[in-house]
C-alpha positions as CSV (number, residue, x, y, z in Angstrom):
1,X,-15.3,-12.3,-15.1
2,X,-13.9,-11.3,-11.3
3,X,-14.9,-7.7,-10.6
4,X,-13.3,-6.2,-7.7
5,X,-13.7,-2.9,-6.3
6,X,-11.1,-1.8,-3.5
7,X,-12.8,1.9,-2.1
8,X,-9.7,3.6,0.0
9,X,-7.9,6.7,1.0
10,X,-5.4,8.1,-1.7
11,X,-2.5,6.4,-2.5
12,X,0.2,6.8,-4.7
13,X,0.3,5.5,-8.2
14,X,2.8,3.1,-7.8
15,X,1.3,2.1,-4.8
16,X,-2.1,1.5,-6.8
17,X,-0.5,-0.2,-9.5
18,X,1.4,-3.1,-7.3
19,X,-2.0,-3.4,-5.8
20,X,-3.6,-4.3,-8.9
21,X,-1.1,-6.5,-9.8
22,X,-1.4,-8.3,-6.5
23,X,-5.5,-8.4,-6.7
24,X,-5.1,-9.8,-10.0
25,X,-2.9,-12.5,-9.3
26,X,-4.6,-13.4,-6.3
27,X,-8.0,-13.9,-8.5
28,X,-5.7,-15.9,-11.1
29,X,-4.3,-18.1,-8.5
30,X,-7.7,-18.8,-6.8
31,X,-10.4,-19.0,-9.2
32,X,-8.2,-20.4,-12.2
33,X,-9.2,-17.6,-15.1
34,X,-7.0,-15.3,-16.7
35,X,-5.4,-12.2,-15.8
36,X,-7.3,-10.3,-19.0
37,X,-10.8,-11.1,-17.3
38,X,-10.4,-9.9,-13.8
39,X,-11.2,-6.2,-13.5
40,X,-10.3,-4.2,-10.4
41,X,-11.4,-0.8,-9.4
42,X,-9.8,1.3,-7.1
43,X,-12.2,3.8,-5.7
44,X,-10.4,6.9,-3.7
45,X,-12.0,9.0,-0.6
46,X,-10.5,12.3,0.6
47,X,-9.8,12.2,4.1
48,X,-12.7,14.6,4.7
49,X,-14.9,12.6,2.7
50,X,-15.1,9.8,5.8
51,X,-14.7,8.9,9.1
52,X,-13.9,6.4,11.7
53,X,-15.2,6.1,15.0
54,X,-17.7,9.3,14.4
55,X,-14.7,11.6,13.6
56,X,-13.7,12.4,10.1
57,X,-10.3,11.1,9.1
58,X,-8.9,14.9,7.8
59,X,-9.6,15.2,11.9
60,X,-7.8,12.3,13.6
């Protein structure tokens, strides 16, 4: 059982749901198990909640 977790900025829920799709297949395609066994969580951060390059991303 394939659990993946994707940790990101916000997105929208379309955007999230053709990701899924995509991950899933992916994990289908590559390890040969069924759609209904790979799990995929999608983990979102506020831009204040993290930074690149020592600057918070709400500040870039």
């Amino acid at each position: 059982m394939p659990i993946v977790t994707i940790q990101q900025g916000p997105r929208t829920v379309e955007q999230k749901r053709e990701l899924v799709e995509k991950v899933t297949k992916a994990f289908v395609e590559a390890l040969e198990v069924p759609a209904e066994s790979v799990y995929v969580f999608v983990q979102e951060f506020q831009p204040e909640s993290w930074g690149v390059a020592g600057k918070l991303t709400a500040d870039r």
